[in-house]
N, C-alpha and C positions, 0 to 999 in steps of 0.2 A: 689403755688399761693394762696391755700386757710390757710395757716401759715403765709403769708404776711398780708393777709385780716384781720386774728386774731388777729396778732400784732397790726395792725392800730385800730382795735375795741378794743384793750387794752389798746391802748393809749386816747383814748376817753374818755373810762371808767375812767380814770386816771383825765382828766381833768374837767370830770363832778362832780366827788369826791370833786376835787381841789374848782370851783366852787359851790358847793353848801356847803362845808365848809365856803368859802366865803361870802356866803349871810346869812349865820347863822351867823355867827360873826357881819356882816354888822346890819342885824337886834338885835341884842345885843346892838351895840352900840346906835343905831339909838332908842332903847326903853330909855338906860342908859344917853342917853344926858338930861342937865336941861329943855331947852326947848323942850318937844317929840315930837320927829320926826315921830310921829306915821303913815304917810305915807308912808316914808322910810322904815319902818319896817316892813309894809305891803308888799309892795313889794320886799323887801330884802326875805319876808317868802314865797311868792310864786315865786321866783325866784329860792329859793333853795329848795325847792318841786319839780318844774319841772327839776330841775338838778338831784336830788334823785333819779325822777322817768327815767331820760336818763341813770343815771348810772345802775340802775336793768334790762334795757331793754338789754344795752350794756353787761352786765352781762348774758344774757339770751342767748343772742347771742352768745357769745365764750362759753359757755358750749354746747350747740346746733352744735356749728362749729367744736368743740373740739370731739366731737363723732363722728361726720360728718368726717371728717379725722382719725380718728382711723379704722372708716366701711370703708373707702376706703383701707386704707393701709392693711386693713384684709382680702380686697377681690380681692388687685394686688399679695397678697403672695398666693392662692389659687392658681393663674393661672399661 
């Protein structure tokens, strides 16, 4: 159950990556157009900040979860 849990928190991390690649691009373009969309680009930068900061949290988590099931399985082989 808790390797299902993993998987789905890796798919997340997956997507938060995907997104905040996204909004950095977004905000690239949004500085690079002729008339600046400088509020686009605000928001494109703190959109993919807070995506940054989901995908290290998600990241924290399956490492966390990852030991988390290695101590389990080291202490159903004891018994």
């Amino acid at each position: 159950m808790q390797s299902m849990a993993l998987r789905r928190i890796a798919l997340w991390r997956g997507a938060s990556v995907l997104f905040s690649a996204l909004g950095i691009l977004a905000s690239w373009f949004a500085f690079q157009s002729e008339p600046k969309r400088v509020i686009l680009g605000v928001i494109s930068i703190i959109l993919a900040l807070f995506f940054m900061f989901a995908s290290a949290v998600c990241h924290i988590g399956i490492r966390n979860g990852t030991a988390n099931v290695k101590k389990i399985l080291e202490a159903a082989e004891k018994e």
